[in-house]
Structure formats: C-alpha cells, structure tokens
N, C-alpha and C positions, 0 to 999 in steps of 0.2 A: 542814204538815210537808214539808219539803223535802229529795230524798234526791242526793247525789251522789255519785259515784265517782271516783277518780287513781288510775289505771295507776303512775305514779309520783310521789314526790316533787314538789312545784312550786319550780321553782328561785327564785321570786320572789314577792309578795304574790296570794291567793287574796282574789276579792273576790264579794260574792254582794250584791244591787242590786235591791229590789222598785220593780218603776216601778207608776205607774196608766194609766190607760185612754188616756191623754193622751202618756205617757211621761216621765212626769213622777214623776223620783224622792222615792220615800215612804220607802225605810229602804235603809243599807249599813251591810253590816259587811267588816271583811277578818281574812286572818291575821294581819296584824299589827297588828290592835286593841290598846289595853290594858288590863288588866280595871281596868274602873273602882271598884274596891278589891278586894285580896287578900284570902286567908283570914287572914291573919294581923292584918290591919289589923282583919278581925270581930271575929278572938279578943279585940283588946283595947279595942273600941266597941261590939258588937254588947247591946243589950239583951235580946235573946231567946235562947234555944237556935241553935246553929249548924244543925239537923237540921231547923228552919223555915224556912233560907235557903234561895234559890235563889241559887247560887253562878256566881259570873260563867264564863261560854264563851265560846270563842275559837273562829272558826272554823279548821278542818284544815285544813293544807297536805298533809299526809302521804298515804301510797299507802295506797289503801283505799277503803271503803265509807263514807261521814257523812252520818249526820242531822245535821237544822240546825231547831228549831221557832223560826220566826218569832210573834212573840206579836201579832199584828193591829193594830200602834199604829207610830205615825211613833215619830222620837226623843224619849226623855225632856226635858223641859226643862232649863236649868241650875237650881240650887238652893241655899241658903246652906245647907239643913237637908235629910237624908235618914232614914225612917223604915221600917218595916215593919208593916204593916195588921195588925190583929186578926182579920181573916178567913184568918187563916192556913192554907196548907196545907203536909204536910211535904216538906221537901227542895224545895218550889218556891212559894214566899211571895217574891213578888218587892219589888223595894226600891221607891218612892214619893217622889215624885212619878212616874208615867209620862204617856208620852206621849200623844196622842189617838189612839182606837181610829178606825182607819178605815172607810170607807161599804162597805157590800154592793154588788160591780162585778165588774170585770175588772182583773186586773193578772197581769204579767206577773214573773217569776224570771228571771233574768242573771246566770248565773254564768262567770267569767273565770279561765282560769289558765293560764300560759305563755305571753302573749297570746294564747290562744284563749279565745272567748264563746260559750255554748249560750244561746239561753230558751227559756221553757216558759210557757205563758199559762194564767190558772186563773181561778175563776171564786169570791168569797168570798160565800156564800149568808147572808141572813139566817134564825135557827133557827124552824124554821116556828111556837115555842111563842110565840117574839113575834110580838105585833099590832102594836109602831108602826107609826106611818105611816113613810115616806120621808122626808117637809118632818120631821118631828118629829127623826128623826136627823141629818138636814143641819143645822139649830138646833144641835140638842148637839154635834155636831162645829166647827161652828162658832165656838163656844163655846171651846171645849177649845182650838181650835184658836189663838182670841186671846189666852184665858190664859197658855196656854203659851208666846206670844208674850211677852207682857209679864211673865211670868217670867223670860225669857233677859234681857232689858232691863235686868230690875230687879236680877238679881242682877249683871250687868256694870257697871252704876253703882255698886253694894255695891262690888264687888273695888275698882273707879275710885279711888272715897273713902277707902277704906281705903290704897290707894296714895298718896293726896294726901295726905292725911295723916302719914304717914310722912316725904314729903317734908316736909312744912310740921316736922313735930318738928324737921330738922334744919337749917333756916331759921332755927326760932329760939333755935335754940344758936350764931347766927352772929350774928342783929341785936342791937339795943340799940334804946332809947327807945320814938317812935310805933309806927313799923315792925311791932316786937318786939309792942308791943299789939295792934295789926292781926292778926298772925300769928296771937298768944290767942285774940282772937275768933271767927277764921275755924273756929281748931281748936275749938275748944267749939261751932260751929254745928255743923262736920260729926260730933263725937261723939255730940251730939244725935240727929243724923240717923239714923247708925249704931244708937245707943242703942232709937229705936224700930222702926229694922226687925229687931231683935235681939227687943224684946217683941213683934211681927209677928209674926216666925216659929215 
C-alpha cells in the first residue's frame, strides 16, 4: 500500500515506478494511464456481476491524500482472451491473465510529479505460514516470468497475422491467375493458423 500526497494539482503526468534491488524497473503506472477497459465496455462483455470486478484505477494527479495498492506482480501479459477467476472476491476479482508475482526483497517506490521525484525503499516479506524454499519460488517466477514472455510474442504474431491478412484480402481483389492462387493459399495457411490459436485460447 502506497500512500502519497499533492499540495496541488500536478500540471503534468504523475508517475509512480516500483524498481528492485538492482533498480531495475518491475511496474509503472501514471496519470495518464488508460483503463484497459471501461465500465461500460463490462456492462456489455462482462460474464459475471459487475460487483465481482475489480474495476480499473488511474493514478491521481489531483491535490490531496492517495492511496495506490500495488498488487506484487510485474505487468500483465498481452492476451487475445481476457477472463475472471472463480475465486472471486467482491468488488476486487481482478481480470486474468496477470503478471508474475514478484520474489521477497527489497524494492524501492518513486514517485514523480512536477519534475520532482521522492522514493521510499521497503522491504516485501515472505508470509511466515509459507515454508517454500527460496530456489522453489525463483523456479516459479521464473516460470511465470517465460510464459509471460511468450505470451507478449505470441499474441503479437496473432495481431501480425491477422494484419497480413487483411492485406493479402486486398491483393487478391487485385491479381488474377497463379498469383491470385498463391495469395489463396497463403490465406487459408494463415486462417489455419489463426483458426487454432482461437481453439487455444
């Protein structure tokens, strides 16, 4: 839980920056984030009750008192598909895929605004009811941490394809003959393609 205060207004973007041990940044957000879906876009996707979501936050520019709960994970992956867990809790069932939870250390909070920078250095305990080991969570994060990887990958070839695609449609509303064949086949590979990372997901 991260608490800051503004005397006033910030005339420009408010940014808040967990680095690690290393200074090696693990999560930012700013004021001028954008909620990566509206309430509205819920009301008309959401399968679940809206009172199970945890509803997208922006950090404050504004003069005052804010909290900011950071949830202990680098950034979400990208994803062709987004969902909500059955472990739900209310009002803060967060959306899935997430990112990898990070290792018990040090890191430090950096918050900027007006070009001025404060940090605060803390210290993230693991909960004494756990016994893993150490090597056991560096594995799982490790883990998390490739998947995640080859998620951003895979779903940026997705977009890629779906783009080439598009293009080839209007290739071959232009050729005639071989050409024209080539262009068919290419496109039935990549709808293939498409086709089963769609039953994938």
């Amino acid at each position: 839980i991260i608490d800051y205060y503004l005397a006033q207004p910030a005339p420009g973007p408010v940014t808040l920056e967990i680095l690690d041990a290393h200074g090696k940044l693990v999560r930012r957000y700013a004021s001028t984030d954008k909620p990566v879906v509206t309430e509205e876009e819920l009301k008309k996707t959401a399968r679940v009750p809206l009172y199970w979501i945890r509803m997208p936050r922006i950090l404050s520019a504004d003069t005052g008192m804010h909290r900011w709960v950071w949830d202990l994970r680098y950034p979400p992956p990208k994803s062709e598909h987004y969902s909500y867990p059955i472990s739900a809790i209310p009002h803060d069932t967060p959306r899935i895929p997430l990112g990898p939870l990070v290792l018990p250390g040090s890191y430090t909070a950096r918050l900027t605004a007006d070009g001025h920078s404060i940090s605060a250095s803390f210290t993230l305990k693991m909960d004494p009811r756990v016994k893993a080991p150490l090597a056991g969570l560096e594995q799982a994060f490790r883990m998390e941490t490739r998947l995640a990887s080859l998620m951003d990958s895979g779903t940026t070839a997705i977009g890629q394809a779906r783009a080439l695609n598009g293009d080839l449609e209007q290739l071959s509303k232009q050729t005639s003959g071989s050409l024209a064949e080539q262009v068919t086949a290419l496109q039935k590979k990549i709808a293939a393609i498409l086709g089963a990372s769609d039953e994938a997901s």
